[in-house]
C-alpha positions in Angstrom: 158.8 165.5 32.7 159.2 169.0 32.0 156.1 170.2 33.0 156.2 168.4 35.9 159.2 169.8 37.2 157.8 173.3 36.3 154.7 173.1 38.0 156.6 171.9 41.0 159.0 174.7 40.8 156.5 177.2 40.5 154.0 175.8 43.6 157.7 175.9 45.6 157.5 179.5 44.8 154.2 180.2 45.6 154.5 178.9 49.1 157.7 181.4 49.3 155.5 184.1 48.5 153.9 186.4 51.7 149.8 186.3 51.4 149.5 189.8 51.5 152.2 191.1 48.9 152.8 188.2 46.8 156.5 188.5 47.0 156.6 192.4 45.3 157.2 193.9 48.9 154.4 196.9 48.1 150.6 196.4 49.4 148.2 198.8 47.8 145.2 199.7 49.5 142.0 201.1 48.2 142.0 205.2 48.6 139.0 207.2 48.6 140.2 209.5 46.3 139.4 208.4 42.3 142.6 206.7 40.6 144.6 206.9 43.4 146.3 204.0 45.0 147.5 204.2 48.6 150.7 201.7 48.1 152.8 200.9 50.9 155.2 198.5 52.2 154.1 195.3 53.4 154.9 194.8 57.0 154.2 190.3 56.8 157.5 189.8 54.5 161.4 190.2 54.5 160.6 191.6 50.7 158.6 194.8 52.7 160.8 195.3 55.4 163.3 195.5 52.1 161.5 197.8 50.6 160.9 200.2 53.4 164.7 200.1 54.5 165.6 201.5 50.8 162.5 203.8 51.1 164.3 205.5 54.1 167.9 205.4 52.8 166.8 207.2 50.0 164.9 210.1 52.3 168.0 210.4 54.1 170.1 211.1 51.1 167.4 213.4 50.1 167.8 215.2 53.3 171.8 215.4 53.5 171.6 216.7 50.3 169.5 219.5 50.7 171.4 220.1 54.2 174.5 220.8 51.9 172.9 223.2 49.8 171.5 225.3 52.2 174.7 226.0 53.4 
């Protein structure tokens, strides 16, 4: 009975999950550079649109901050 529920808990899950990102919110894309990955946000998901909005608050704090030094 356990299992059961368990494997219905985790297909539940899977359908939650975008296609593209798999519910991590980051898409990595094949570079042509050796052993780099190009990751970015995924744009199919809640999760990537997530990721991108703390992605840009933390550039912004970046940015007031070294506005305040350089004065």
């Amino acid at each position: 009975m356990v299992a059961v529920r368990k494997s219905i808990e985790e297909k539940d899950k899977s359908e939650d999950e975008c296609i593209q990102c798999r519910g991590t919110g980051i898409v990595s894309y094949w570079s042509e550079f050796s052993y780099f990955e190009d990751r970015r946000s995924c744009n199919m998901c809640e999760v990537g649109q997530q990721v991108d909005a703390k992605i840009a608050d933390i550039i912004a704090r970046v940015q007031t901050e070294e506005h305040a030094l350089r004065r």
